[in-house]
Structure formats: C-alpha cells, structure tokens
Backbone as a chain_set.jsonl record, in Angstrom:
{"seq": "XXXXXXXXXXXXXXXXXXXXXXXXXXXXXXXXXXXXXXXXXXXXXXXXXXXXXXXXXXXXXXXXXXXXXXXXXXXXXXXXXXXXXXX", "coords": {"N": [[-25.302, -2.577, 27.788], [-27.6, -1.058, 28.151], [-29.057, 2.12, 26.934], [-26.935, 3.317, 27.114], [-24.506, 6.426, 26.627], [-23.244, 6.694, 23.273], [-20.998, 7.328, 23.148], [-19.682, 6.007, 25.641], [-20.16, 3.855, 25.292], [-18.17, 3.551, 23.07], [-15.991, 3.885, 24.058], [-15.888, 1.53, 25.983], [-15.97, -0.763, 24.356], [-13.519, -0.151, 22.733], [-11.696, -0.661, 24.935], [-11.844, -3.175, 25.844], [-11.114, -4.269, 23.594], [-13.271, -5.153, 21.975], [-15.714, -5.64, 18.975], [-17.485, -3.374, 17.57], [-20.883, -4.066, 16.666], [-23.258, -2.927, 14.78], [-26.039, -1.187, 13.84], [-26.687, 1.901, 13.385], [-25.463, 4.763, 12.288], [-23.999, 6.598, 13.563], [-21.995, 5.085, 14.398], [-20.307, 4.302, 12.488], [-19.258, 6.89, 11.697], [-17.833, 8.155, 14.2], [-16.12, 6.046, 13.972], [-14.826, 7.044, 11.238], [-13.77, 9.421, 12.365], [-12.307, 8.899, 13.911], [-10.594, 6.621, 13.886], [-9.182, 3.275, 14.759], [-8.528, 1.227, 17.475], [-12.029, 0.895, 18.908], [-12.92, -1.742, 16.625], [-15.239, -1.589, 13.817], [-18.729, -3.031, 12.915], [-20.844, -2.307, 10.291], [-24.184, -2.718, 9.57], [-26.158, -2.115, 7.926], [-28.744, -2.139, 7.063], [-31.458, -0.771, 7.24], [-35.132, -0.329, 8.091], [-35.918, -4.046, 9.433], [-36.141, -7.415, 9.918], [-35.092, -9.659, 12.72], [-34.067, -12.04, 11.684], [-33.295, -10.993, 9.212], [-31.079, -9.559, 9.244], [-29.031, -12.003, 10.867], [-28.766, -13.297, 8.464], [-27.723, -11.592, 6.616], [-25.009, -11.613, 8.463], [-24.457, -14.158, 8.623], [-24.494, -14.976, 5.637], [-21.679, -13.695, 5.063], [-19.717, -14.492, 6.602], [-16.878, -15.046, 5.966], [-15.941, -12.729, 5.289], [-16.414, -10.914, 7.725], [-14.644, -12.685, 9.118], [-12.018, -12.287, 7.819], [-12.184, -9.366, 8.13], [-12.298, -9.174, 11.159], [-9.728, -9.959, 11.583], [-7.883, -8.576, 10.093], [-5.274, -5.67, 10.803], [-5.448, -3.579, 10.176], [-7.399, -2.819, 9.58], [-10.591, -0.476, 10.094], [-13.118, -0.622, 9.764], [-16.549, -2.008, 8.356], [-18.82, -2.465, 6.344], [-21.953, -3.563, 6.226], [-24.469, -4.987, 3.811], [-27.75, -5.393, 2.387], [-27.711, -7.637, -1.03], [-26.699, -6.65, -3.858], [-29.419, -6.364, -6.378], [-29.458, -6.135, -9.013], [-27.933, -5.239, -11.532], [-25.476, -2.043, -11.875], [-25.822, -0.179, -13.893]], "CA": [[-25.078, -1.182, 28.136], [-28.546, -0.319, 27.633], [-29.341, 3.815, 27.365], [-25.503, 3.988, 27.408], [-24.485, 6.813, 24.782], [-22.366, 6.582, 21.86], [-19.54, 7.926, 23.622], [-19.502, 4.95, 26.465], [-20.051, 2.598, 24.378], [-17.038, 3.318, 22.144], [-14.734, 4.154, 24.945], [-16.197, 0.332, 26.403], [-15.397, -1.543, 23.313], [-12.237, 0.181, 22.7], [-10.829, -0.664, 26.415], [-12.013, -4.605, 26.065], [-10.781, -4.93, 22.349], [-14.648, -5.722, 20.845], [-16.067, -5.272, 17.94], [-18.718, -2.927, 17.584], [-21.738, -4.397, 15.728], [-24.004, -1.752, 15.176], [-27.148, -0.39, 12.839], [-26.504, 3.068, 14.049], [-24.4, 5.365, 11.637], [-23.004, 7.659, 14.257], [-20.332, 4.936, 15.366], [-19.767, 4.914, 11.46], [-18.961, 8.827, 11.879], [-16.821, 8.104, 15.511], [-14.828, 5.429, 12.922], [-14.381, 8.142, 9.886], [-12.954, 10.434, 12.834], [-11.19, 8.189, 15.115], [-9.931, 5.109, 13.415], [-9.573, 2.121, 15.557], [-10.046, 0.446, 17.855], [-12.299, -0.645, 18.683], [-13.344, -1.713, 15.058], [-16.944, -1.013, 13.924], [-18.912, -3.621, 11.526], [-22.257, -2.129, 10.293], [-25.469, -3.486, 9.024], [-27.149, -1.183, 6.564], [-30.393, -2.695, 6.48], [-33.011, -0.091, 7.537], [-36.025, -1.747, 9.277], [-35.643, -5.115, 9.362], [-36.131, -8.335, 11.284], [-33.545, -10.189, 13.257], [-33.729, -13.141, 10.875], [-32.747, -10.335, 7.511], [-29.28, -9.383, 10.447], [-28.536, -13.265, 10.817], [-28.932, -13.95, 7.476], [-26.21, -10.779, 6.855], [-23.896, -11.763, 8.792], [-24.261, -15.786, 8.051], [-23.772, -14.807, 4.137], [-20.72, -12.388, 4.922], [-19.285, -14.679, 7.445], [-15.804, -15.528, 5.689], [-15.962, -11.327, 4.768], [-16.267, -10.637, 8.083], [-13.358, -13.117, 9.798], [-11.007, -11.271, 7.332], [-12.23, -7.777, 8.641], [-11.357, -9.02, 12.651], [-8.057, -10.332, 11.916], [-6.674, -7.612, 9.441], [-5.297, -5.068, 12.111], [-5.246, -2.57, 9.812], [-9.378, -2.855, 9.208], [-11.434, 0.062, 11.24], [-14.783, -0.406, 9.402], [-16.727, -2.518, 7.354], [-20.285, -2.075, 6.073], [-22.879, -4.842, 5.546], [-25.995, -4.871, 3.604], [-28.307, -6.626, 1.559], [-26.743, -7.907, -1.882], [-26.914, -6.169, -5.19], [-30.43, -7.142, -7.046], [-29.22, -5.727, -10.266], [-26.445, -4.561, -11.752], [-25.603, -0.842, -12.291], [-25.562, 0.436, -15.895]], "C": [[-26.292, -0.358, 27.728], [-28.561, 0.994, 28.241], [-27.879, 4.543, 27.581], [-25.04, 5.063, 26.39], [-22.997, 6.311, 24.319], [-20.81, 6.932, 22.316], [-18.849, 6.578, 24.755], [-19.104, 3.747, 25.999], [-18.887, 2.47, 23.248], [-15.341, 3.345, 23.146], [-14.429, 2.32, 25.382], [-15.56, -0.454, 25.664], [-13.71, -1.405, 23.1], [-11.11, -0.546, 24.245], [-11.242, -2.143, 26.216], [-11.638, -4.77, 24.972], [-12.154, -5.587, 21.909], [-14.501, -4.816, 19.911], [-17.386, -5.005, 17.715], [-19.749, -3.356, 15.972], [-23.124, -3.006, 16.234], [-25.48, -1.27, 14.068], [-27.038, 1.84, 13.038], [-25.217, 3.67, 13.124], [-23.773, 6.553, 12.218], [-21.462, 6.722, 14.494], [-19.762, 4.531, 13.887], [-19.042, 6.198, 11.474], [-18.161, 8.576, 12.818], [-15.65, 7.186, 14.159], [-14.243, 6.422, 12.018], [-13.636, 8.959, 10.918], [-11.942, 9.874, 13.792], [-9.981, 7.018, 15.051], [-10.295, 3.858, 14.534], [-8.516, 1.671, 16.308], [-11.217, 1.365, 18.637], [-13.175, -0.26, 16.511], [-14.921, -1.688, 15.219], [-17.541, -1.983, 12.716], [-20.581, -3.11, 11.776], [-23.023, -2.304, 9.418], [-26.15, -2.395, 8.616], [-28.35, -1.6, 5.889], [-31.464, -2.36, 6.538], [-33.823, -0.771, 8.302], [-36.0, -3.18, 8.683], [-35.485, -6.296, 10.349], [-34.568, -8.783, 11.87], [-32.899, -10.714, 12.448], [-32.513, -12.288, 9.583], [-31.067, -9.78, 8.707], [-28.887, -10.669, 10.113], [-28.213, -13.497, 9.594], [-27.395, -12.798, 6.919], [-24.617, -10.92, 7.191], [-23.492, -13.315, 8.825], [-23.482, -15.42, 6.465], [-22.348, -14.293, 4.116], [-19.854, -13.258, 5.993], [-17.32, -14.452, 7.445], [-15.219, -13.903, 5.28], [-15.181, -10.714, 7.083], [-15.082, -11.147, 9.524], [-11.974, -12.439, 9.205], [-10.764, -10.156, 7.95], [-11.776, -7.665, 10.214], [-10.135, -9.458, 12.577], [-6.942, -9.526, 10.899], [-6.664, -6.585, 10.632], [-5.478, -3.723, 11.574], [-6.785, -1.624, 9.531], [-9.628, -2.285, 10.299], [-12.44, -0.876, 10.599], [-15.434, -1.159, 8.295], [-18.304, -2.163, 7.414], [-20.884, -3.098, 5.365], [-24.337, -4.806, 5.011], [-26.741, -6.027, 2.646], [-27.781, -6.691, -0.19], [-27.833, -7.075, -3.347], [-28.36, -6.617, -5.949], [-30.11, -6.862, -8.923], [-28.244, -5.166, -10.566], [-26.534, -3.116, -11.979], [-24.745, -0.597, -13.661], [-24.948, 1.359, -15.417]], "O": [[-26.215, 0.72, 27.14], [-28.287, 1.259, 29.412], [-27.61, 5.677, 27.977], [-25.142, 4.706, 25.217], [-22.045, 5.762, 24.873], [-19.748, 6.725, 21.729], [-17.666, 6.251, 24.664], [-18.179, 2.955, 26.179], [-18.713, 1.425, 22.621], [-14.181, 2.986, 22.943], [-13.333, 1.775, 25.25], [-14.538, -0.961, 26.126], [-12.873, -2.293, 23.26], [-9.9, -0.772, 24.224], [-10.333, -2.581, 26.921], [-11.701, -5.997, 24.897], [-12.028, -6.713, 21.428], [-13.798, -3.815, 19.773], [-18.295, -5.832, 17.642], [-19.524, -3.113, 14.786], [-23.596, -2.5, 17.252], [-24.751, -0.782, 13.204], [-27.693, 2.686, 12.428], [-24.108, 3.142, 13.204], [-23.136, 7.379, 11.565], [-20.329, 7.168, 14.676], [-18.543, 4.374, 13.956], [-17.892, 6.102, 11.046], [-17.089, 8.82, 12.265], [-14.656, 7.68, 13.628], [-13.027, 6.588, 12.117], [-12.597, 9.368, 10.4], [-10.961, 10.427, 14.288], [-9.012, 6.689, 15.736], [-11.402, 3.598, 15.004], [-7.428, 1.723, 15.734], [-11.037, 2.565, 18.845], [-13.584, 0.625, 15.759], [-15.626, -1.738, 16.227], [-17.018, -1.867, 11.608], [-21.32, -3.291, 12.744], [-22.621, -2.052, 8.282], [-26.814, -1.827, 9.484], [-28.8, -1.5, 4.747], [-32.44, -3.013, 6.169], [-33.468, -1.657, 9.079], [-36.065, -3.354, 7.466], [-34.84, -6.212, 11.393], [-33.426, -8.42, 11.593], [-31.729, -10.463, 12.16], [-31.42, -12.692, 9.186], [-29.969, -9.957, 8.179], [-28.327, -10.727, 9.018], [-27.109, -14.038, 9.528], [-26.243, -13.23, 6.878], [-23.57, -10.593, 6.631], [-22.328, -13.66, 9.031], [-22.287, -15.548, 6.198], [-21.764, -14.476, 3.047], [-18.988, -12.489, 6.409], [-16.618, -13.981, 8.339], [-14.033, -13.846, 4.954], [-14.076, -10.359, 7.493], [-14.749, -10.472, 10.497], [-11.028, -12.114, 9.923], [-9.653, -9.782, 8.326], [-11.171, -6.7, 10.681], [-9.411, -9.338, 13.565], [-5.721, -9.673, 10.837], [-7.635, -6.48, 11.382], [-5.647, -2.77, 12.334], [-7.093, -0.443, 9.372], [-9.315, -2.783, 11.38], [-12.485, -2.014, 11.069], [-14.907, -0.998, 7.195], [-18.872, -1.67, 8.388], [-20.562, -3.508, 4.25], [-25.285, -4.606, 5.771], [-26.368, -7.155, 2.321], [-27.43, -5.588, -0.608], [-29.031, -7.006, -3.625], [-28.177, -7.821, -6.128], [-30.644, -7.497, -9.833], [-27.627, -4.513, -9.723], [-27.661, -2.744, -12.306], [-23.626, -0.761, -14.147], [-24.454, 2.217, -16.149]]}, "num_chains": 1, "name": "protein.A"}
C-alpha cells in the first residue's frame, strides 16, 4: 500500500484482520485512541538496518505469538533490550 496514509492503512488491516507491524508512532496514537483491531506491534528502534528488525522480532518471537492470540491485546512495543539496569 505504498504512499497509502495512515488512515487506509488502518481501515485495510482492520477489514482483513492483520497485524500492523510498523516503526511509525502515529498507528501507536490510532491504537491509544481506537483500540483494536486491527492490532498494532511496534519496533522502537530508530534508524536501523533490516538485520537489527529481524533480529527484534526473532528474539521476541514467543512474546509476540502471545500478543496475536490474546484477543484482548491492541498493542505491543518492541525494542532493543535493556543494556543496564536502572538504579
């Protein structure tokens, strides 16, 4: 749906039952105001290659089969893992 906006593309998903994978924190913001569906899983990784995505959603895999089969799950948020703890 390239050049499609934000609005198409959620109506799209929603009407086929997907799951929006996204870098883009507006369809964060459409989730906070709309709920679901369609559900929204997003990658919080700033610039970044494909490989540092794959590697995301490889690590998170068993995270993110939970998040499509609870019905109750809009939104989940994926990023790169803790390097340190917070004091």
């Amino acid at each position: 749906m390239g050049g499609a906006s934000d609005e198409a593309i959620w109506e799209h998903a929603k009407m086929h039952q997907l799951v929006l994978l996204t870098k883009d924190e507006d369809f964060q913001q459409l989730s906070a105001m709309r709920g679901h569906p369609p559900k929204v899983l997003w990658i919080r990784l700033g610039n970044c290659s494909t490989e540092d995505v794959v590697n995301v959603l490889v690590t998170n895999r068993a995270l993110i089969d939970q998040f499509v089969q609870d019905t109750d799950a809009a939104f989940l948020a994926l990023g790169p893992a803790l390097r340190k703890p917070i004091a």
